[in-house]
N, C-alpha and C positions, 0 to 999 in steps of 0.2 A: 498464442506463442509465448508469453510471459512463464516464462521458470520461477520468479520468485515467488511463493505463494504460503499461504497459512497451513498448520500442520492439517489444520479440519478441511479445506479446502483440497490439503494431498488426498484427502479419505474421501471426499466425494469424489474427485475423479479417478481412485482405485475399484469405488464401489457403484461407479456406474458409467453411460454415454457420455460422450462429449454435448451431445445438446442440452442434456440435465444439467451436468458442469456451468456450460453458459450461462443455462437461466437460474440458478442458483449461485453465482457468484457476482464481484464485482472488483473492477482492476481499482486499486485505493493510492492515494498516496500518502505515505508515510507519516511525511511532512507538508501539511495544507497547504496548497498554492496561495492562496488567499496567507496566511504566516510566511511563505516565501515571496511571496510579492510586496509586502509590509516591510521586510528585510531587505530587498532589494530598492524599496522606496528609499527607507533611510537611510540605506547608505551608498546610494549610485553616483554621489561625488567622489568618493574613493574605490573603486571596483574596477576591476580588472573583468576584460572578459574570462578569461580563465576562472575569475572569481565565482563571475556567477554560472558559469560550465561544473564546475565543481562541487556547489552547492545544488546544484538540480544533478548531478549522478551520486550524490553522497547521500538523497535516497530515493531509491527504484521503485517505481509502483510496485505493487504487493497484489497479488488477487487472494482474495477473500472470501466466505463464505457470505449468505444475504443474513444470516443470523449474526455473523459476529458483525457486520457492516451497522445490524441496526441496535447492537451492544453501541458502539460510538457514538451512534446517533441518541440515543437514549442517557447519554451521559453529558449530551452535546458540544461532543467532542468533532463534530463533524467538518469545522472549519476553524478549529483551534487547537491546542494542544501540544504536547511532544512525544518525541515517540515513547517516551514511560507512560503516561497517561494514556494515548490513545492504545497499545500493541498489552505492553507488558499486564499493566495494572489490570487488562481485560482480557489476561488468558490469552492475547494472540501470540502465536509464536510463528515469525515466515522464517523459510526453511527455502533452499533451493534447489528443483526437481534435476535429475541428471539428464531430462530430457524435454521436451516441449510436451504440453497436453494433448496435443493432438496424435502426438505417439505414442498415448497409453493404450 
């Protein structure tokens, strides 16, 4: 169901089945929960719930290719990072589909 997704992720599901799509991909986030959770440790004395509502939609999982997923991992960015390092700096670029994957 996820519309936000990698340019190369758009191409595999233009260029094939939706169960290829599955098993070649994976829903990533952005921003490590593990970096979001460290943020929200240090500082849930001052935080608003809105606060932390905000920061968890300010960024949306991404699905992904299993090639670029293991670009990050290979960089060991897999629980650390920002989105320049983990997206940019490795050629990812998400992009947002007009429609959900299962209606390609």
């Amino acid at each position: 169901m996820n519309r936000r997704v990698s340019k190369e992720a758009k191409k595999l599901l233009e260029q094939n089945d939706l169960n290829f799509y599955c098993r070649e991909t994976i829903n990533e986030h952005p921003k490590p929960l593990r970096v979001m959770w460290e943020w929200l440790k240090s500082n849930a004395d001052h935080l608003s719930i809105q606060d932390v509502w905000s920061e968890f939609t300010s960024f949306p999982m991404v699905t992904i290719t299993n090639i670029e997923n293991e670009r990050i991992r290979e960089r060991g960015l897999q629980a650390s990072g920002d989105i320049k390092s983990r997206y940019s700096d490795l050629g990812i670029q998400p992009i947002e589909l007009a429609k959900p994957p299962k209606e390609y």
